[in-house]
MMTF fields as JSON, N, C-alpha, C and O atoms, coordinates in Angstrom:
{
  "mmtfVersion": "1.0.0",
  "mmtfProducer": "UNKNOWN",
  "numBonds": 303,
  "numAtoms": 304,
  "numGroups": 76,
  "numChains": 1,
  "numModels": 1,
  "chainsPerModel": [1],
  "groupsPerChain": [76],
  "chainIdList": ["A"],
  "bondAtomList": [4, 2, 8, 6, 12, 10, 16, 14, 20, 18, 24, 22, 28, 26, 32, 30, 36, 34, 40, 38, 44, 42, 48, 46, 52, 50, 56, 54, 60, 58, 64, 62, 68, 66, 72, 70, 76, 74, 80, 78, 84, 82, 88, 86, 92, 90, 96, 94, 100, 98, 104, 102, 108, 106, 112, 110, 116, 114, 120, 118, 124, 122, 128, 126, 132, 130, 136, 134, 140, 138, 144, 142, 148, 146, 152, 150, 156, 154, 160, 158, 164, 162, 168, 166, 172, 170, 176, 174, 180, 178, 184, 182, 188, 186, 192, 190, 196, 194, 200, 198, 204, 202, 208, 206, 212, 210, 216, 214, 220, 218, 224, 222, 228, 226, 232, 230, 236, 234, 240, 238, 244, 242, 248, 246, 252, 250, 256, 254, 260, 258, 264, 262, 268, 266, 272, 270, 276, 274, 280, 278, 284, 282, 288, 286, 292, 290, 296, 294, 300, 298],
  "bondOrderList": [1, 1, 1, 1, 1, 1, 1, 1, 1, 1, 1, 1, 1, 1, 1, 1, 1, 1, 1, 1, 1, 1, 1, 1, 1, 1, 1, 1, 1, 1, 1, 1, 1, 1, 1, 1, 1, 1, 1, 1, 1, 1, 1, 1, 1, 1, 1, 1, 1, 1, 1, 1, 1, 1, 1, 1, 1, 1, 1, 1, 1, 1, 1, 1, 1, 1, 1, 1, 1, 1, 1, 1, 1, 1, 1],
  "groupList": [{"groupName": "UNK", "atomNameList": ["N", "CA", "C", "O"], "elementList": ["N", "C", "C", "O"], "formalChargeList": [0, 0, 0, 0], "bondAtomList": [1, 0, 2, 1, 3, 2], "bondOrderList": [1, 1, 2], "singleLetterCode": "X", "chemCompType": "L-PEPTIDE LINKING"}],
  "groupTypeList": [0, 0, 0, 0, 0, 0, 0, 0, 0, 0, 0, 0, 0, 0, 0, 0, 0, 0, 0, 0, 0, 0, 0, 0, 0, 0, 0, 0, 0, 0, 0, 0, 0, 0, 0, 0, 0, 0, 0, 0, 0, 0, 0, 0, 0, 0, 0, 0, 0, 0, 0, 0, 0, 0, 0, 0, 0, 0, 0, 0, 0, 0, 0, 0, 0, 0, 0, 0, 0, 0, 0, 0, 0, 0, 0, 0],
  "groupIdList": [1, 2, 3, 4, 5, 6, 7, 8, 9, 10, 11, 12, 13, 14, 15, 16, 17, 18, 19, 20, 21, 22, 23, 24, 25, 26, 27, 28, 29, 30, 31, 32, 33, 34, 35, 36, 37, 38, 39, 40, 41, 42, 43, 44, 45, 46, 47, 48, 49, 50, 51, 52, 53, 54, 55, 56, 57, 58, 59, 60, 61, 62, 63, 64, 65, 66, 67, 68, 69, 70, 71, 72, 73, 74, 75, 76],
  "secStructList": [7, 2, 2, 2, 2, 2, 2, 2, 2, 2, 2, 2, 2, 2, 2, 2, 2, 2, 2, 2, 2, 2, 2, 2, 2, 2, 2, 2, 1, 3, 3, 6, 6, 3, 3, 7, 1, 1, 7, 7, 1, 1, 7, 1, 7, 2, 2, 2, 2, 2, 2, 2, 2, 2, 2, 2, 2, 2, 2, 2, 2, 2, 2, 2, 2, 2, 2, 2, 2, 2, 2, 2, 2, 7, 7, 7],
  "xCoordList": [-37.835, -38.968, -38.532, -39.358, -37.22, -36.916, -36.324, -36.317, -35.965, -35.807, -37.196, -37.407, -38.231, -39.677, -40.315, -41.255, -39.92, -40.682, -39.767, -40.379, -38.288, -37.516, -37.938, -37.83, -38.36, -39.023, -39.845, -39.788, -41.066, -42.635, -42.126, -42.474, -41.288, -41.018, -40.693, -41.38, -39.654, -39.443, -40.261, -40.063, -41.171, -42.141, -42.914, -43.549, -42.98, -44.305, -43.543, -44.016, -42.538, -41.803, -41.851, -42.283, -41.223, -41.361, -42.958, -43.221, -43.884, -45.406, -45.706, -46.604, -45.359, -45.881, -44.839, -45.344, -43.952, -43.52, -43.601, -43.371, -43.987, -44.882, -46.403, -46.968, -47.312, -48.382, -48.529, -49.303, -47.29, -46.907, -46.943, -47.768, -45.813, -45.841, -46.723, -47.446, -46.914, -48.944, -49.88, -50.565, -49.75, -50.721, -50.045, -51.031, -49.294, -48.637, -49.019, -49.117, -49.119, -49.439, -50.909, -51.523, -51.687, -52.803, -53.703, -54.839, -52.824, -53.061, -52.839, -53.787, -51.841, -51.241, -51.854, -52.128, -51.887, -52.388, -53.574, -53.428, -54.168, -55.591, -57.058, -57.868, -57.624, -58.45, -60.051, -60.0, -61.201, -62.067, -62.157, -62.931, -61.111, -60.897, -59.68, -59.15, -58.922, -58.428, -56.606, -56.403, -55.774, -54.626, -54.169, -54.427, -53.346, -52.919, -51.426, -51.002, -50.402, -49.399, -49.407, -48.431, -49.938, -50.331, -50.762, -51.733, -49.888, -49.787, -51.318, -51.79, -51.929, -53.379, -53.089, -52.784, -53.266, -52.737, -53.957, -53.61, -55.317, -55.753, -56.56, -56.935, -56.643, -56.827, -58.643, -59.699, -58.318, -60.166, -60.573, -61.787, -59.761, -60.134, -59.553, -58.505, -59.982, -59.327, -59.409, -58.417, -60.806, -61.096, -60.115, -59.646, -59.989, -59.18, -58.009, -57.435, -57.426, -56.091, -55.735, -54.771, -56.759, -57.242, -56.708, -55.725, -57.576, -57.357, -56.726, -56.786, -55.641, -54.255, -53.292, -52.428, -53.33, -52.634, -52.527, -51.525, -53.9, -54.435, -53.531, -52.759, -53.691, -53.532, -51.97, -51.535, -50.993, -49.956, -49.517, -48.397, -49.993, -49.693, -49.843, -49.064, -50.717, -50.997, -49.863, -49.096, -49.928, -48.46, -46.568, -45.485, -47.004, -45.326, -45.435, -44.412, -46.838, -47.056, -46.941, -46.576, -47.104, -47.299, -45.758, -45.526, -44.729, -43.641, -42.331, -41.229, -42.73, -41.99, -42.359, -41.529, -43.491, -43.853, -43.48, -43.352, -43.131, -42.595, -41.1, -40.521, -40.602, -39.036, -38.954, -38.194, -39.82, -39.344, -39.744, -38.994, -40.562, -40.925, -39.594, -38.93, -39.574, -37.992, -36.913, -36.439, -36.721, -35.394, -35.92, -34.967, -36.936, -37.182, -37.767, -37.874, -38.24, -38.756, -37.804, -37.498, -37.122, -35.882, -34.562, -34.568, -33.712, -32.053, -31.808, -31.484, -31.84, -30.304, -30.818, -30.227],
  "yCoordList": [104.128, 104.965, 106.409, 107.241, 106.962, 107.808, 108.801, 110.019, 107.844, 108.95, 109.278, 110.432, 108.269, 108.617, 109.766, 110.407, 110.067, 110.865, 112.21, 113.163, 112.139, 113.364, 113.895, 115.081, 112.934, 113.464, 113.951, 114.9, 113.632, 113.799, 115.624, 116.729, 115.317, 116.851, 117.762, 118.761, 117.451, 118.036, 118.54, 119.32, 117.393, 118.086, 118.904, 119.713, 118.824, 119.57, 121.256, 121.994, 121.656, 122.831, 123.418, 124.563, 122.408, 123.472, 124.04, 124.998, 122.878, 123.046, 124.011, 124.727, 124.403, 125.497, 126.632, 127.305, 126.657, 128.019, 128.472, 129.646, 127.566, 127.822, 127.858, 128.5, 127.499, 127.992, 129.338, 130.101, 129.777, 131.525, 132.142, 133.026, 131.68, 132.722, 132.74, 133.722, 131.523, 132.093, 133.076, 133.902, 132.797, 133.34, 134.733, 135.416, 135.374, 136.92, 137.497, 138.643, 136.509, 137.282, 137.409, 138.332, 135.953, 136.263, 137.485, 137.917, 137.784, 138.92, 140.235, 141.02, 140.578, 141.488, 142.128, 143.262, 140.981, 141.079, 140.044, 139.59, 139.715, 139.484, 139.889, 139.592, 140.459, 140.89, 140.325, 139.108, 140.737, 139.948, 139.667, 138.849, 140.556, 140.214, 139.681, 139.827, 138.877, 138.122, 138.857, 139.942, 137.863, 138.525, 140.088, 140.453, 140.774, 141.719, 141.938, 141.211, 143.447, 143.71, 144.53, 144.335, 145.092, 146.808, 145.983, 145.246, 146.31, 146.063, 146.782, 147.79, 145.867, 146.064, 146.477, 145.675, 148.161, 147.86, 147.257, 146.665, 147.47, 147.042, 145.091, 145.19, 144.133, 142.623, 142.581, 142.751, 142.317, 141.812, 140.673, 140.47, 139.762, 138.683, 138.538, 137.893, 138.967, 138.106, 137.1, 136.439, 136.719, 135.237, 134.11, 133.128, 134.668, 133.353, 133.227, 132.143, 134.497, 134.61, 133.898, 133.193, 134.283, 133.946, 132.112, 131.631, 131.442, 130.339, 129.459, 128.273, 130.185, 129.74, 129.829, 128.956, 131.185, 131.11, 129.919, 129.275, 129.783, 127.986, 127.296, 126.889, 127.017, 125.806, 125.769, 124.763, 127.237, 126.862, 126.982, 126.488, 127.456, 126.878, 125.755, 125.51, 124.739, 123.469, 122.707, 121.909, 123.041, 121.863, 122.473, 121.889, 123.856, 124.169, 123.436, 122.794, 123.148, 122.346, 121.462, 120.868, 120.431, 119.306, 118.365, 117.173, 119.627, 119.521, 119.702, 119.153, 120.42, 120.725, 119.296, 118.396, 119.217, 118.023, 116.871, 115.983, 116.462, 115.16, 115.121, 114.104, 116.244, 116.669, 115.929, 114.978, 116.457, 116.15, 114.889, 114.309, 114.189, 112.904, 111.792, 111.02, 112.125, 111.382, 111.345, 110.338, 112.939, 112.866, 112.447, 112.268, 112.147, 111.765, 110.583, 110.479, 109.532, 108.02, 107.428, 106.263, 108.206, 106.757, 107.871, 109.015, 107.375, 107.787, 107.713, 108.675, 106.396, 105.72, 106.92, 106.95],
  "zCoordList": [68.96, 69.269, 69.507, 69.133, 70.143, 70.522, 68.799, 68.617, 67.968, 66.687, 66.108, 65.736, 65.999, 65.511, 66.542, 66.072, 67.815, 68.524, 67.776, 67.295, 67.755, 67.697, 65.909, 65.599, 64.981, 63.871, 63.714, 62.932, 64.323, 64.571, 65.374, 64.959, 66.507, 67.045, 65.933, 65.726, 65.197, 64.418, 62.364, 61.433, 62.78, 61.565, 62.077, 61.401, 63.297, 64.304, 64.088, 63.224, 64.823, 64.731, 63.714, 63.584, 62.474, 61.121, 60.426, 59.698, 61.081, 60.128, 61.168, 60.724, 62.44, 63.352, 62.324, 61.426, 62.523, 61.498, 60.69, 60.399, 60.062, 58.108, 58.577, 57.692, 59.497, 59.839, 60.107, 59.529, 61.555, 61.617, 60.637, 60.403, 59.701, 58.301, 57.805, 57.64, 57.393, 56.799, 57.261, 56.658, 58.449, 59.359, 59.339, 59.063, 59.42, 59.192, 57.352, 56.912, 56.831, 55.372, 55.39, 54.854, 56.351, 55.85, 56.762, 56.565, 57.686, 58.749, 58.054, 58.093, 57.478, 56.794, 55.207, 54.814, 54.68, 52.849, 52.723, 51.589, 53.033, 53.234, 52.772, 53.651, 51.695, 51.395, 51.58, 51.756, 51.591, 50.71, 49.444, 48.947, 48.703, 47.135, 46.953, 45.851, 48.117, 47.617, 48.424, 48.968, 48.19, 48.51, 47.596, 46.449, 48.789, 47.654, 48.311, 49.209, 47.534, 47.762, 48.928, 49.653, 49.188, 49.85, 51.41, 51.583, 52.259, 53.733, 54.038, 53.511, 55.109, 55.61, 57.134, 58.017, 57.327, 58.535, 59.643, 60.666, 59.327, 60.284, 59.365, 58.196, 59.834, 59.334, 58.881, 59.491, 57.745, 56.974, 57.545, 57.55, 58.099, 58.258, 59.864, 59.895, 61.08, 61.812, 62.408, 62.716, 62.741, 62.48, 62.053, 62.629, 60.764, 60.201, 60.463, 60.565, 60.626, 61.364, 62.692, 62.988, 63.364, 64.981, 64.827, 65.391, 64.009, 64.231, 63.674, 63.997, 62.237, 61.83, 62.849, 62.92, 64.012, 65.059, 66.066, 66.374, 66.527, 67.298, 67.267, 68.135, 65.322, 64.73, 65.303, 65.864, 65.061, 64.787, 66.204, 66.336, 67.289, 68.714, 69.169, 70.089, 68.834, 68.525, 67.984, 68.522, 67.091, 66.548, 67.286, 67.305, 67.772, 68.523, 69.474, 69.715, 70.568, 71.706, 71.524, 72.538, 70.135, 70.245, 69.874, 70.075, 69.164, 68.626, 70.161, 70.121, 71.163, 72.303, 72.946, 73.075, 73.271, 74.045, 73.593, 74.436, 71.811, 71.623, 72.053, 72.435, 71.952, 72.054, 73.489, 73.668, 74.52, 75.991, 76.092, 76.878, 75.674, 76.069, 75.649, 76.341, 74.197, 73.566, 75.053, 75.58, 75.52, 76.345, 77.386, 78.145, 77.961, 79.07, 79.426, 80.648, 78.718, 78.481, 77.755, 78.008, 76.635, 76.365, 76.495, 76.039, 77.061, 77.217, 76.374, 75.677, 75.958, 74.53, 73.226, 72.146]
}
């Protein structure tokens, strides 16, 4: 049980960091017409940004919290 929790932690971490990055392009290059090259300094969308962020605090919380439960309910 303790390697299935330390996997689950660890898909959690990486899909929170590839959520971040997303969430920085779609903050950044973001259009209503669509992605572009040309840095946006102020966000078309932040809404959506807003809650790719959530998402990806959500899965870092949910990826820390499997981590501690592993070390702290099973030893071996």
């Amino acid at each position: 049980m303790k390697k299935k929790f330390l996997v689950f932690s660890a898909c959690s971490l990486i899909l929170s960091v590839l959520i971040f990055i997303l969430t920085y392009f779609i903050f950044h290059y973001f259009t209503p017409d669509g992605f572009t090259s040309v840095l946006q300094t102020e966000p078309c969308k932040p809404f959506i940004t807003f809650l790719f962020g959530i998402l990806g605090t959500l899965f870092l919380f949910s990826g820390i919290s499997a981590f501690l439960i592993s070390l702290i309910f099973y030893k071996k």
